[in-house]
One Martini backbone bead per residue (centre of mass of N, CA, C, O) as a GRO file, in nm:
protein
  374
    1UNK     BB    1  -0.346 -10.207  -7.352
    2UNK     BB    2  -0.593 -10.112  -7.486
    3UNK     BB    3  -0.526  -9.836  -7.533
    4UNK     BB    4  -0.258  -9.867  -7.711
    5UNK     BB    5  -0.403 -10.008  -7.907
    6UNK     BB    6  -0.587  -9.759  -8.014
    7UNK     BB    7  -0.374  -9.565  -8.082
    8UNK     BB    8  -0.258  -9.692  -8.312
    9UNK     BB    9  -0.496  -9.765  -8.491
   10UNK     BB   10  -0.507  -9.468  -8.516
   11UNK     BB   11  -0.242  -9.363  -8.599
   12UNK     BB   12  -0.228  -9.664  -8.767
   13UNK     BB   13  -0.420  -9.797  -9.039
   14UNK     BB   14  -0.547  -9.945  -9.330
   15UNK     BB   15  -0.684  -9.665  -9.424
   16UNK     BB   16  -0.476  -9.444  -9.426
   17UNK     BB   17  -0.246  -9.605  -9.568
   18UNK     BB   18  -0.388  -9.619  -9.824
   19UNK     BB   19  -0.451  -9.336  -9.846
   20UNK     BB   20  -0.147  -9.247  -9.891
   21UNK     BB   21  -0.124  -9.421 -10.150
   22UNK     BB   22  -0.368  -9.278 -10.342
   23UNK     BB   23  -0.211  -8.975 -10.291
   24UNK     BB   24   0.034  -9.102 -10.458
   25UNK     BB   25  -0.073  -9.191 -10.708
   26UNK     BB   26  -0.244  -8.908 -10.809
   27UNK     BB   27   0.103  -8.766 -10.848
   28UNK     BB   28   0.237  -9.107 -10.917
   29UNK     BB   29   0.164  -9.335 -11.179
   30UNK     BB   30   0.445  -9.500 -11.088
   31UNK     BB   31   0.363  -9.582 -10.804
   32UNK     BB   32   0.381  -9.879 -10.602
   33UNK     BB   33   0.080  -9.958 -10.406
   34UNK     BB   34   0.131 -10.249 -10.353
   35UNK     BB   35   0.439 -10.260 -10.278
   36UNK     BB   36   0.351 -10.119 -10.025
   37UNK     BB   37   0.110 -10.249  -9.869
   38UNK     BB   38   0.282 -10.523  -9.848
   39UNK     BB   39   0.512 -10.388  -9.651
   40UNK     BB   40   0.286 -10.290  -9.397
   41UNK     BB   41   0.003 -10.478  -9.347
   42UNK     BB   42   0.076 -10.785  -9.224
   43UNK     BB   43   0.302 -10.613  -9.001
   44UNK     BB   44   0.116 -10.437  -8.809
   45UNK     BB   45  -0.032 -10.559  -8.571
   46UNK     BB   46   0.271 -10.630  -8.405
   47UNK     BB   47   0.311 -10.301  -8.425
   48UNK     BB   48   0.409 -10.025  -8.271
   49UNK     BB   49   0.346  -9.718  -8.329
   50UNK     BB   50   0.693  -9.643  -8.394
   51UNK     BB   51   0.677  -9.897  -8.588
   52UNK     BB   52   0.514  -9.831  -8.770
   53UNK     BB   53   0.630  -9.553  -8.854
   54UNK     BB   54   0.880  -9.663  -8.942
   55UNK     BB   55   0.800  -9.880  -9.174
   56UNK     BB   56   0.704  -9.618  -9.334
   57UNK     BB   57   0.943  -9.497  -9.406
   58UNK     BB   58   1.101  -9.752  -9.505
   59UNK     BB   59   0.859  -9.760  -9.780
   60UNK     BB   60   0.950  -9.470  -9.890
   61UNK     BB   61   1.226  -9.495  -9.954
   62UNK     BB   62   1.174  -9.761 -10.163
   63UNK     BB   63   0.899  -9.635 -10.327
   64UNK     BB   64   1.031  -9.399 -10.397
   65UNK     BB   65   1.211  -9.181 -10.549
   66UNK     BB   66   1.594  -9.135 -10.498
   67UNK     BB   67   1.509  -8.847 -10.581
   68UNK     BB   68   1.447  -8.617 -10.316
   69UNK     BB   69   1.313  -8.375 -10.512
   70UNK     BB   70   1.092  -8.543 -10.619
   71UNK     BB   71   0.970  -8.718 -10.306
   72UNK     BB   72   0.878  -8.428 -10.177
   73UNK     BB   73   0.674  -8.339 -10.403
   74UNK     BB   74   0.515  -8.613 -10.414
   75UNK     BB   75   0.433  -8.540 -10.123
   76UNK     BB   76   0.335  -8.230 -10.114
   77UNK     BB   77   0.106  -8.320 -10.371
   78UNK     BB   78  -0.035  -8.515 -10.100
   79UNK     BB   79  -0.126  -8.354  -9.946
   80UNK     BB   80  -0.362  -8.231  -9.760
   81UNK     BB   81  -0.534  -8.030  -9.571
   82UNK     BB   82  -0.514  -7.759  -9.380
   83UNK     BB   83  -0.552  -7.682  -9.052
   84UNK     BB   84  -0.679  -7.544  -8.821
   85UNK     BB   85  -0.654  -7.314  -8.570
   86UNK     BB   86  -0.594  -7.561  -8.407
   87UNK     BB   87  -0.579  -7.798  -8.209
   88UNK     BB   88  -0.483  -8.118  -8.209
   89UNK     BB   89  -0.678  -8.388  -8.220
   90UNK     BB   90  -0.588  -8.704  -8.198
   91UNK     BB   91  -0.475  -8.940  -8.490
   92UNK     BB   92  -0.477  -8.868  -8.796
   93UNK     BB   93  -0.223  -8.680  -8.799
   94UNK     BB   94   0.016  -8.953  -8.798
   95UNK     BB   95   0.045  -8.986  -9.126
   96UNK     BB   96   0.281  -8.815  -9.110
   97UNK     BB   97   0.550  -8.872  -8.924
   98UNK     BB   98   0.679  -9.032  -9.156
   99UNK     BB   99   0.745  -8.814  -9.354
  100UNK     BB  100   0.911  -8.646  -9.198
  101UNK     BB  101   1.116  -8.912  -9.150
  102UNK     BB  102   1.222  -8.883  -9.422
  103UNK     BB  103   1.337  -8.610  -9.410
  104UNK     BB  104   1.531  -8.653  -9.238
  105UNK     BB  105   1.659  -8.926  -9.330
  106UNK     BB  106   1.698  -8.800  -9.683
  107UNK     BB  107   1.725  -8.409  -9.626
  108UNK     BB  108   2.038  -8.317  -9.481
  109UNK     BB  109   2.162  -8.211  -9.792
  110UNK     BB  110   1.865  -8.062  -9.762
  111UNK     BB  111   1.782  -7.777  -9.617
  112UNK     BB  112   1.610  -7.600  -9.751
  113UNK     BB  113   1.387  -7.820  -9.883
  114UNK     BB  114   1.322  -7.932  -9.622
  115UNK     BB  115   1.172  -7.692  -9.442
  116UNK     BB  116   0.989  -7.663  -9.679
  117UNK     BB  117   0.855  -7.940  -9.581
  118UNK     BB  118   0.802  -7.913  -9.287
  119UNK     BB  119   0.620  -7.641  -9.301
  120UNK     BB  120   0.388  -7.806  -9.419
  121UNK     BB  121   0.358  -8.029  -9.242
  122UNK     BB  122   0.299  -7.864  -8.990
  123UNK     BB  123   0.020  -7.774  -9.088
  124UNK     BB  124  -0.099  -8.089  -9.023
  125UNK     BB  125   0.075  -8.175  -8.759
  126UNK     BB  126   0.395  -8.242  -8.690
  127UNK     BB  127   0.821  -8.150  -8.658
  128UNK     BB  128   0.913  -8.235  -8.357
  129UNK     BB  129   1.040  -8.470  -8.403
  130UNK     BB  130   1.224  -8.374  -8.703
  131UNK     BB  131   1.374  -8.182  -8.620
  132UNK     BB  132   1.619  -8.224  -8.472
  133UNK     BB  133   1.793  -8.337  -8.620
  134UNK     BB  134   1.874  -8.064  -8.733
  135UNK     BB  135   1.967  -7.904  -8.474
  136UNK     BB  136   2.193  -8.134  -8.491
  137UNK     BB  137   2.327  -8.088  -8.782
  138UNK     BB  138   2.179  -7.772  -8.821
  139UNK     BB  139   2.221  -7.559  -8.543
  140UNK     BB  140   2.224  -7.255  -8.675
  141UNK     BB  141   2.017  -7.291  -8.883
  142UNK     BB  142   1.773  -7.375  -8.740
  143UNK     BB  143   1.764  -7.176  -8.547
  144UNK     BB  144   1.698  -6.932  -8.721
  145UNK     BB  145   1.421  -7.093  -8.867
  146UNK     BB  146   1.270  -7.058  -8.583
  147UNK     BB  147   1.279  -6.784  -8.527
  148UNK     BB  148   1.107  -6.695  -8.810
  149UNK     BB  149   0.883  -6.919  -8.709
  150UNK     BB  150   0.783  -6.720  -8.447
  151UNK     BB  151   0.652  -6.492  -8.683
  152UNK     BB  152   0.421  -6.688  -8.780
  153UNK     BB  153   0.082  -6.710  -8.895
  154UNK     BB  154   0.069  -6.965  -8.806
  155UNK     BB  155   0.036  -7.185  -8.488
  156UNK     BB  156   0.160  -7.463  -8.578
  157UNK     BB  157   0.472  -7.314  -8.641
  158UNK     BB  158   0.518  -7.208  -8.389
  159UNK     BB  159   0.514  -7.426  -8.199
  160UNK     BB  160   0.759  -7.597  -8.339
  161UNK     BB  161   0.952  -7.400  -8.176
  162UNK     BB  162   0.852  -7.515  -7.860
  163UNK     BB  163   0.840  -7.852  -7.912
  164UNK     BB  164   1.113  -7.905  -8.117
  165UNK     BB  165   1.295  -7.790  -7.817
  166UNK     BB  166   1.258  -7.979  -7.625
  167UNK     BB  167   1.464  -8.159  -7.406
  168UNK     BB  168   1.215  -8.414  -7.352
  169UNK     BB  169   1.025  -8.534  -7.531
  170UNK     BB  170   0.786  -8.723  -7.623
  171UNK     BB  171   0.928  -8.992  -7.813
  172UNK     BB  172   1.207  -8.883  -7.805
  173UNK     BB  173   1.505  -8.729  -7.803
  174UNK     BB  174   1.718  -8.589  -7.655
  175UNK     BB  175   1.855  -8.281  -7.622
  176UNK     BB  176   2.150  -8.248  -7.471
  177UNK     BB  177   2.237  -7.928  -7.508
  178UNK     BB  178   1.961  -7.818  -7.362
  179UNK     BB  179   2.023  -7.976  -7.084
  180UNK     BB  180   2.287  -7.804  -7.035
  181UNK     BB  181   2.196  -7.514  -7.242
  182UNK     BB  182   1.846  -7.370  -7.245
  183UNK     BB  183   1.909  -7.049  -7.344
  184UNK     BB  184   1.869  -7.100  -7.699
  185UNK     BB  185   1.589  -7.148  -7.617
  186UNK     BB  186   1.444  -6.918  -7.452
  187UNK     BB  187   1.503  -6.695  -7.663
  188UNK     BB  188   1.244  -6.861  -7.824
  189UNK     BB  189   1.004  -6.841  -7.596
  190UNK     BB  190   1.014  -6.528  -7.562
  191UNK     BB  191   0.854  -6.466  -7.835
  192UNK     BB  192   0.608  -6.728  -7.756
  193UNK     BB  193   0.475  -6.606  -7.450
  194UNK     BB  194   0.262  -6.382  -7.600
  195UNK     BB  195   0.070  -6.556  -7.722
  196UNK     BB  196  -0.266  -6.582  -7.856
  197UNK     BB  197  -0.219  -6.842  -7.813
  198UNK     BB  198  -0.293  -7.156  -7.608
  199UNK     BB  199  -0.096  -7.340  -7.749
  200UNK     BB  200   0.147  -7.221  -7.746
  201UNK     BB  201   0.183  -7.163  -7.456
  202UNK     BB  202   0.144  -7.473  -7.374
  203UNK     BB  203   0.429  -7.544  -7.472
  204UNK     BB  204   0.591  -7.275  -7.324
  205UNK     BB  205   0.562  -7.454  -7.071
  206UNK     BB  206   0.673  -7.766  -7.112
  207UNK     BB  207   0.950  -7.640  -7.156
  208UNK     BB  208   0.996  -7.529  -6.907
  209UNK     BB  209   0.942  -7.793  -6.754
  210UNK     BB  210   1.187  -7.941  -6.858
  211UNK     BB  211   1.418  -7.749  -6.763
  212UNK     BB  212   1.350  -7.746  -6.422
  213UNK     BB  213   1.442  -8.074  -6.411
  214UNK     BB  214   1.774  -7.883  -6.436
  215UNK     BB  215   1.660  -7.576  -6.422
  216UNK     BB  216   1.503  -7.429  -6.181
  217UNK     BB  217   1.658  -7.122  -6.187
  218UNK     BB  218   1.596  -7.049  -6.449
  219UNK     BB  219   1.316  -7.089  -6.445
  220UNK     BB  220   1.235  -6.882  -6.210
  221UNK     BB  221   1.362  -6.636  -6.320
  222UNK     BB  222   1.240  -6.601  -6.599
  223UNK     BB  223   0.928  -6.592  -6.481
  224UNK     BB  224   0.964  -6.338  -6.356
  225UNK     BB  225   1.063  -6.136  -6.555
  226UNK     BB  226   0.766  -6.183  -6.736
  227UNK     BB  227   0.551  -6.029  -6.516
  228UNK     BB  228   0.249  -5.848  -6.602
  229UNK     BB  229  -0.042  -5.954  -6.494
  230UNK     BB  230  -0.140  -6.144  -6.679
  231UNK     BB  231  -0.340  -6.436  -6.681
  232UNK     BB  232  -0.197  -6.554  -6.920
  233UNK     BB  233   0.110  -6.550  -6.715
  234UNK     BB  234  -0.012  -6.693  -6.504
  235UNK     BB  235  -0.078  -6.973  -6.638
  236UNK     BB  236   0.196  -7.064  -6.734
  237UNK     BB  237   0.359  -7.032  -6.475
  238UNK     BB  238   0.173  -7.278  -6.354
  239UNK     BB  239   0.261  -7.482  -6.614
  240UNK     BB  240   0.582  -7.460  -6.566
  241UNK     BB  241   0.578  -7.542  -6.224
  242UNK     BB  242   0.458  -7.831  -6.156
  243UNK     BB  243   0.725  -7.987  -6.052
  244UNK     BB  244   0.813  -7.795  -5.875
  245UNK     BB  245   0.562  -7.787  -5.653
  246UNK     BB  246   0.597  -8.123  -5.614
  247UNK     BB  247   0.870  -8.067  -5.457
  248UNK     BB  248   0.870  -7.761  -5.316
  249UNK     BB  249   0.989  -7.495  -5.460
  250UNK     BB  250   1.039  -7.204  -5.300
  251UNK     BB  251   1.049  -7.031  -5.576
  252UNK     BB  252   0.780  -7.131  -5.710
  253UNK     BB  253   0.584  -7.050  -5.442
  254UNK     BB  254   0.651  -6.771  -5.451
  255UNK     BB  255   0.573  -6.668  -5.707
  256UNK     BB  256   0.262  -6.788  -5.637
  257UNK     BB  257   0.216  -6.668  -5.343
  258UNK     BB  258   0.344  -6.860  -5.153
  259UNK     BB  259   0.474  -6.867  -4.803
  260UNK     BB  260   0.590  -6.915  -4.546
  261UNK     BB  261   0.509  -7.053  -4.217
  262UNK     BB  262   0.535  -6.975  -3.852
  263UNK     BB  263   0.187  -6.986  -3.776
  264UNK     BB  264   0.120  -7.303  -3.787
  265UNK     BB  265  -0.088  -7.521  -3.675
  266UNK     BB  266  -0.001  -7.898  -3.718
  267UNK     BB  267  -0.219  -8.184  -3.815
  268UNK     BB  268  -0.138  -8.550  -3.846
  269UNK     BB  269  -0.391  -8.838  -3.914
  270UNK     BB  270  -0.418  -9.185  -3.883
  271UNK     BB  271  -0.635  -9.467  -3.908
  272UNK     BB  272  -0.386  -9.643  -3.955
  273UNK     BB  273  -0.100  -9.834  -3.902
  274UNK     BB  274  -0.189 -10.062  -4.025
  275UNK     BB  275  -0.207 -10.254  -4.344
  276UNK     BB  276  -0.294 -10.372  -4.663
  277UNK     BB  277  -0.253 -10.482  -4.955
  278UNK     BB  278  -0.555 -10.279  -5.064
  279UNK     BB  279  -0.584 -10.078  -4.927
  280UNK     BB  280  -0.723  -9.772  -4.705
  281UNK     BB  281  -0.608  -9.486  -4.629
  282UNK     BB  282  -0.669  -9.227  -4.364
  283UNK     BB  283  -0.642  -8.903  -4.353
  284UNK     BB  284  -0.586  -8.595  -4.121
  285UNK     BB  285  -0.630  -8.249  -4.143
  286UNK     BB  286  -0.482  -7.980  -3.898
  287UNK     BB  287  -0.540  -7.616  -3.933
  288UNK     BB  288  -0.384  -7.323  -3.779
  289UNK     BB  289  -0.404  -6.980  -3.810
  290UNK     BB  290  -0.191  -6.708  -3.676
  291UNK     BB  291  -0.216  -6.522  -3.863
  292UNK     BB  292  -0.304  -6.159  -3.951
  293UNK     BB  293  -0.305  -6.270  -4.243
  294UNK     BB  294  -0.356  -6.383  -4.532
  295UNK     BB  295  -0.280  -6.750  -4.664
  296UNK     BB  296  -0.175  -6.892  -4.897
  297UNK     BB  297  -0.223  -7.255  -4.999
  298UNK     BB  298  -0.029  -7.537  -5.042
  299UNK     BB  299  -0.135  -7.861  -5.002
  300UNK     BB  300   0.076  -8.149  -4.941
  301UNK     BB  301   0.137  -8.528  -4.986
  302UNK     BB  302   0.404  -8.771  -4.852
  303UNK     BB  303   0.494  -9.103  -4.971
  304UNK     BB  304   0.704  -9.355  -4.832
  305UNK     BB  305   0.827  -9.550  -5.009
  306UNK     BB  306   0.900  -9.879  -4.994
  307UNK     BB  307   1.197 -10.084  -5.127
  308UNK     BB  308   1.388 -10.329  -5.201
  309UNK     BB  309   1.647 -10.184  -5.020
  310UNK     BB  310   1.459 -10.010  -4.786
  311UNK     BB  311   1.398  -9.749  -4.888
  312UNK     BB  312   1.287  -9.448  -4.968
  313UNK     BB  313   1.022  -9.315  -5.142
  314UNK     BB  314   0.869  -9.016  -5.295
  315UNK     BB  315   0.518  -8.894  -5.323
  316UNK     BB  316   0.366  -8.665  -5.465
  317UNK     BB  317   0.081  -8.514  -5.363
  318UNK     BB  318  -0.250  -8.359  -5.370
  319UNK     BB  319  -0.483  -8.167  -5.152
  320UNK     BB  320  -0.487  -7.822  -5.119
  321UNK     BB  321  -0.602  -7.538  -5.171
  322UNK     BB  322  -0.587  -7.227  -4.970
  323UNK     BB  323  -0.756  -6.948  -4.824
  324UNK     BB  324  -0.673  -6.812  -4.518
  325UNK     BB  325  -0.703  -6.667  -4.277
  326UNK     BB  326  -0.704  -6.540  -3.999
  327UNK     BB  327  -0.751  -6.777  -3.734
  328UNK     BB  328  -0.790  -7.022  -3.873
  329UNK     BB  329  -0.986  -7.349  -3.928
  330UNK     BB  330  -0.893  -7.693  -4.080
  331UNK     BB  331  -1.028  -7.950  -4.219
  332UNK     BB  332  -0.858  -8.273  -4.423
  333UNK     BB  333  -0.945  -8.512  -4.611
  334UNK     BB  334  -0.828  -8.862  -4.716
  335UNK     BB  335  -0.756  -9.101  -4.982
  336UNK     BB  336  -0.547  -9.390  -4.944
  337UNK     BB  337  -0.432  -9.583  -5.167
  338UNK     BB  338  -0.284  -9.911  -5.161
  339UNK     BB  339  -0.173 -10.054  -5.462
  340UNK     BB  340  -0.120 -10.201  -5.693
  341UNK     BB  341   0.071 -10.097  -6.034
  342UNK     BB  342   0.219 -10.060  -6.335
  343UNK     BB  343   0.432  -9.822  -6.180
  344UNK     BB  344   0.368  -9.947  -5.894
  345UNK     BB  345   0.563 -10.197  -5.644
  346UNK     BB  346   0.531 -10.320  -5.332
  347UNK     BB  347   0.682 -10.288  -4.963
  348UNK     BB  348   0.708 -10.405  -4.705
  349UNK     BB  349   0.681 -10.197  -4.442
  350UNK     BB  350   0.768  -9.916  -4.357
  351UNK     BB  351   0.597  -9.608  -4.419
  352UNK     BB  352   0.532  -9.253  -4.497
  353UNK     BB  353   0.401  -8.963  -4.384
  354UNK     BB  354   0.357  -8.638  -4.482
  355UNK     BB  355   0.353  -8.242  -4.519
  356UNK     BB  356   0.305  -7.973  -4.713
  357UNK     BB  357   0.326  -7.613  -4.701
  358UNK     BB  358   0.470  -7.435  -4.905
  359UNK     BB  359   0.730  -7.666  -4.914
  360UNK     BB  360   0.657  -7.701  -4.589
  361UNK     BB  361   0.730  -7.921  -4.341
  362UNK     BB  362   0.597  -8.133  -4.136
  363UNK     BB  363   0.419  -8.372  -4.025
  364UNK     BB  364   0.471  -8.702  -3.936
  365UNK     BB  365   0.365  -9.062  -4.018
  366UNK     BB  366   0.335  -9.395  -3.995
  367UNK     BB  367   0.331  -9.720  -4.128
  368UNK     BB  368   0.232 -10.042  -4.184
  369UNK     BB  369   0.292 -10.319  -4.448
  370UNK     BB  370   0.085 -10.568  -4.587
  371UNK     BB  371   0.181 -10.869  -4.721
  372UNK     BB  372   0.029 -11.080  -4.957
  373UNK     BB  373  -0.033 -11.300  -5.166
  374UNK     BB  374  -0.016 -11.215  -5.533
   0.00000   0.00000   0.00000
């Protein structure tokens, strides 16, 4: 709670929303910055991230003027100034947001003249969350308007075509025609795939992580197709698998090298059958490769947590990756805490561990949880 409390305050606070009423007064002595201030500065305190920009949006709605043309002028003309060719960090230019939204929401039958208000805009923070209505109101200007800024000299706006069509994008509605045919996304990733920046190809990792979740197999061909042997392209390939090497893709797990292998002997021993909710569990893992040659591992387990309704739920941890030699032996140790927390809530009864090596399961050994008065 105290996190998302921090994020809101930096994000939209009474300092910031000031400022941008005072830069907006400064290109337009008409406008009734009391009367901004008063609608949005008294209900701040009870109202979430989200809601806050909203109310920002819909404050300047009412005190902007009418004529759309006139009120992104002067928007425009109380921009700061354009952010440095790197990552953005922190929430100060979140007070972008609502601006962005105000476009979206006031300037969709003004089409070219929204897009350049949105292009400036995302070159001091970001118009990701807010191109997407244009997708979808006007998916093939929009889509053609990203291709050209796909080979923009900005990096924030180059950014704008991969973060901004992703299907699932985070804070955001689901673009659901890319959830069901993410091809006229990849084939804008595909411009974006050798960018120059690390913060855009991390965007078309993220793009792409996204797709995976829906077409796994379109992502593992895709990146295949791509890959060219620079690190740079080795990066990306598995920051945008990182979901699939999770689930144990098979093909996610070929890609970067990781092979099934028949060859090698494999022990799960728990230190406890029993436990109590709020202990931890120590695994030991003794893994034995007869293999004749080196064998990449990628060791992951899986807790099949008990459901409320008696079913098991799986969820995959990170154990070890591992380069063995032929006839290695290693053993490795974890400690897993069971315990509530505010993602996921325990249920007494048995529990189970399993081993995945490779995608390849291997040993399940079980635990019974026993849970007292909460």
């Amino acid at each position: 709670m105290k996190e998302k409390f921090e994020m809101k305050e930096a994000a939209f606070n009474t300092h910031n929303i000031t400022q941008l009423a005072d830069n907006i007064l400064a290109v337009d002595p008409e406008f009734n910055k009391q009367a901004f201030l008063n609608s949005i500065l008294p209900h701040l305190h009870s109202l979430e991230l989200k809601e806050r920009s909203n109310l920002i949006e819909e404050t300047l709605i009412t005190t902007l003027p009418d004529q759309y043309e006139r009120a992104v002028s002067i928007l425009l003309d109380a921009l700061p100034l354009e952010i440095a060719d790197q990552e953005v960090t922190g929430y100060e230019g979140f007070i972008l947001m609502p601006q962005t939204g105000f476009v979206a929401k006031c300037g969709m039958n003004h089409f070219e003249l929204s897009m350049e208000v949105l292009y400036e805009m995302t070159k001091r923070f970001t118009a990701e969350f807010h191109i997407r209505y244009f997708i979808e109101a006007h998916y093939e200007k929009t889509m053609a308007q990203l291709k050209v800024w796909s080979s923009d000299t900005n990096v924030h706006v180059r950014r704008l075509v991969s973060e901004g069509t992703r299907p699932r994008l985070p804070w955001a509605f689901v673009l659901k025609e890319f959830v069901s045919n993410p091809q006229p996304v990849i084939k804008l990733l595909e411009l974006l795939k050798d960018d120059p920046e690390l913060y855009v190809r991390r965007s078309v990792a993220n793009n792409l992580n996204d797709i995976s979740k829906d077409h796994p197999q379109i992502v593992t061909q895709t990146l295949k197709a791509w890959q060219n042997g620079s690190k740079e392209m080795a990066w990306l390939t598995k920051h945008a698998l990182r979901t699939l090497l999770k689930k144990g893709d098979p093909e996610a797990l070929a890609l970067l090298g990781f092979k099934k292998s028949e060859k090698l002997e494999v022990s799960l021993k728990l230190d406890q059958s029993t436990i109590i909710l709020g202990e931890s569990l120590l695994l030991e893992v003794n893994i034995t490769s007869n293999e004749t040659e080196v064998l990449p591992m990628m060791i992951d387990y899986v807790v099949h947590y008990q459901k409320a309704n008696g079913t098991l739920s799986p969820k995959v941890f990170k154990l070890s990756s591992k380069t063995m030699q032929a006839g290695a032996n290693i053993t490795l140790n974890k400690k897993q805490k069971i315990a509530d927390f505010s993602t996921r809530k325990h249920y007494a009864g048995e529990h189970k561990v399993s081993l995945l090596i490779n995608g390849q399961p291997y040993e399940e050994q079980s635990f019974t949880l026993l849970i007292s008065d909460r």
